[in-house]
Wavefront OBJ file of the C-alpha trace (Angstrom):
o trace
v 99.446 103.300 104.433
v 99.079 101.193 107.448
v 99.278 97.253 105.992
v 100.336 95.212 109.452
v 97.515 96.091 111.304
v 95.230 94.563 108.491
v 96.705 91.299 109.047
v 93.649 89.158 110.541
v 90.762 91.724 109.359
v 87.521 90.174 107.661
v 86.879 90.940 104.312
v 83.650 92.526 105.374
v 85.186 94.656 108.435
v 85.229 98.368 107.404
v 88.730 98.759 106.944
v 88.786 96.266 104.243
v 85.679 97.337 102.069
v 87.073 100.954 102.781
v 90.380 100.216 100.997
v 88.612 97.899 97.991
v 86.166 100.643 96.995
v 89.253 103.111 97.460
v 90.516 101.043 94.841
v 87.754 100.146 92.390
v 88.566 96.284 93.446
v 87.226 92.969 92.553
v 87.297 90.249 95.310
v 88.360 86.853 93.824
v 86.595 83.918 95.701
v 89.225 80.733 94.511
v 86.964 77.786 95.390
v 88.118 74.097 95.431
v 87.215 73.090 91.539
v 89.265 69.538 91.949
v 87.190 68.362 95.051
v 90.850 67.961 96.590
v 89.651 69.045 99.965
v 91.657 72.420 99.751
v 90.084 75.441 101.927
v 88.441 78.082 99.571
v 90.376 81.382 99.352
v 89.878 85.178 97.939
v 92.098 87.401 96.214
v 91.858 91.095 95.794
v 94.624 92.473 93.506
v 95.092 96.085 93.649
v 98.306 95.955 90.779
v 98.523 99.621 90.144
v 99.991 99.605 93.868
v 101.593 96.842 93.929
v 99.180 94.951 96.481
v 97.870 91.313 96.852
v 95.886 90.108 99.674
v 94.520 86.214 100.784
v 91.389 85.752 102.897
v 91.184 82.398 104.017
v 87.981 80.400 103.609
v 86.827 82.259 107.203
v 87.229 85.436 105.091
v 89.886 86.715 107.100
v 93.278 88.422 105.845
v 96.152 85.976 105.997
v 98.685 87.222 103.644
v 99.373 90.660 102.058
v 101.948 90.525 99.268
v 103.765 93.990 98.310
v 104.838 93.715 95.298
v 108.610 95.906 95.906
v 109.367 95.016 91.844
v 106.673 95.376 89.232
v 106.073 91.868 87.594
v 105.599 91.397 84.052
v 103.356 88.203 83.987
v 100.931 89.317 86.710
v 100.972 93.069 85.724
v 102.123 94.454 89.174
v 103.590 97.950 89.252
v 106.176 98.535 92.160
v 104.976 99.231 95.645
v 106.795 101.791 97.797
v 107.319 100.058 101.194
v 108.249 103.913 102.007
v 104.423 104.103 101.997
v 103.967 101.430 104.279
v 104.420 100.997 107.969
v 106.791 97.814 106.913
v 109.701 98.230 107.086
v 112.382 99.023 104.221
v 115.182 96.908 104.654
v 117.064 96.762 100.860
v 119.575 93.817 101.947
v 119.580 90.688 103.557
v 122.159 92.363 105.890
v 119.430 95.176 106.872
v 117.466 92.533 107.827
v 119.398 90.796 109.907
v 120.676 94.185 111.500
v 117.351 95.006 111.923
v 115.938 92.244 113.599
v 119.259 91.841 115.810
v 118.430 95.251 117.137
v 114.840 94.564 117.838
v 115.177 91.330 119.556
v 113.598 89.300 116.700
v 113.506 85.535 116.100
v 115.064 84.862 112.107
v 114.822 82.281 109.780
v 116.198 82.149 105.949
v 116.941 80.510 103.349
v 117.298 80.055 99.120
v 114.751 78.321 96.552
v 114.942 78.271 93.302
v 111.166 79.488 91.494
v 110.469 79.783 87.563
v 114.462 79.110 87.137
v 115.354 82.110 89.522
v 117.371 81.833 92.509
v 115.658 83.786 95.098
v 117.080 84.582 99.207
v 114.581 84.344 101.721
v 114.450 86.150 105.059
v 111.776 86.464 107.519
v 111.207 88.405 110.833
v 109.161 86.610 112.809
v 106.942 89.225 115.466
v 104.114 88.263 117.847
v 101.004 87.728 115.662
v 102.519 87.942 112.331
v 105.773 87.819 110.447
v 107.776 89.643 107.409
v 108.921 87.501 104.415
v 111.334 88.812 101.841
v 112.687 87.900 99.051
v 115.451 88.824 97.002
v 116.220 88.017 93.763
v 119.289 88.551 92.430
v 120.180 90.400 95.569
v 117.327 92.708 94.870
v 114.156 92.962 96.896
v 111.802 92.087 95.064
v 109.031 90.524 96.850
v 107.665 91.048 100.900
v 104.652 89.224 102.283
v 103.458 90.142 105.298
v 101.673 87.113 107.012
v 98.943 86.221 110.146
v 100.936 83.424 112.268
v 98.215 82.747 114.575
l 1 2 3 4 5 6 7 8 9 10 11 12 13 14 15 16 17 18 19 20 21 22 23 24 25 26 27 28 29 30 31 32 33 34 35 36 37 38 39 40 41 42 43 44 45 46 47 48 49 50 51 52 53 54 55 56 57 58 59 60 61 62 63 64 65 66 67 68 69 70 71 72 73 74 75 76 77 78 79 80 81 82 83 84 85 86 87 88 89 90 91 92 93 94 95 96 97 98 99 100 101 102 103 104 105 106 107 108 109 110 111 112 113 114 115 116 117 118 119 120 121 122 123 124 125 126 127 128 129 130 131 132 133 134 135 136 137 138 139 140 141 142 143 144 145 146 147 148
C-alpha cells in the first residue's frame, strides 16, 4: 500500500474515505475540551494493520503512524513496512546508509518515553519526512509526516 503519497490528502478526498470504508473505520474528531486554544484534530485508527493517521483541524493528513511493533496499551498489531512504499530500514545504520546514498538531510537523537529509552532518526525529503524510532535497538515505531 501506497502511504507517502497520502501525506496532505483531506479526509473527504476519495482516497481517504476509500481506505476508511476498506477498513470499517471510525474517524475521531479530538476537539479542544480545555478551551486552551489547541487546533482540533481527527484520528482514524485502523489497529488490525498497524495504522494511525492525524488530520489537522483543516482536515488534512499530517501524520501517519505505522505501527512496525504491535503495542499492548493501544491494541496495535504489527504493520509490515514490506507493504508499504516506506522504506524498511531495520537499524539506525540503514538509515543513515540510506539517506547518505540518496542525498538526504538527517537529524537524530534519544528521549526517554513511559521509562523507555528510545533512538530517533529522521529523513527529511521535500514535502514530508520519515521518523523512526527504535527502542531497544528495535524498530518499533515510523511516522511519516507533512513538513509543509
Amino acid at each position: 500500500m501506497d502511504l507517502i503519497p497520502l501525506i496532505g490528502a483531506n479526509l473527504k478526498s476519495d482516497a481517504i474515505i476509500d481506505l476508511l470504508e476498506l477498513w470499517d473505520c471510525d474517524v475521531i474528531y479530538d476537539f479542544d475540551r480545555l478551551h486552551e486554544g489547541t487546533p482540533d484534530q481527527y484520528w482514524v485508527s485502523v489497529c488490525g494493520e498497524g495504522l494511525q493517521f492525524l488530520f489537522d483541524n483543516a482536515q488534512e493528513l499530517k501524520c501517519i503512524f505505522v505501527h512496525v511493533k504491535p503495542t499492548d496499551t493501544d491494541g496495535f498489531r504489527s504493520a509490515n513496512l514490506a507493504d508499504t512504499d516506506i522504506p524498511q530500514l531495520n537499524s539506525i545504520d540503514d538509515v543513515r546508509a540510506y539517506a547518505e546514498s540518496n542525498g538526504l538531510q538527517l537529524s537524530e537523537g534519544q528521549a526517554e518515553l513511559f521509562d523507555q529509552a528510545r533512538d530517533w532518526i529522521k529523513i527529511e525529503y521535500i514535502n514530508y519526512s520519515i521518523h523512526y524510532e527504535f527502542r531497544n535497538g528495535l524498530l518499533g515505531l515510523v511516522t511519516v509526516s507533512n513538513t509543509s
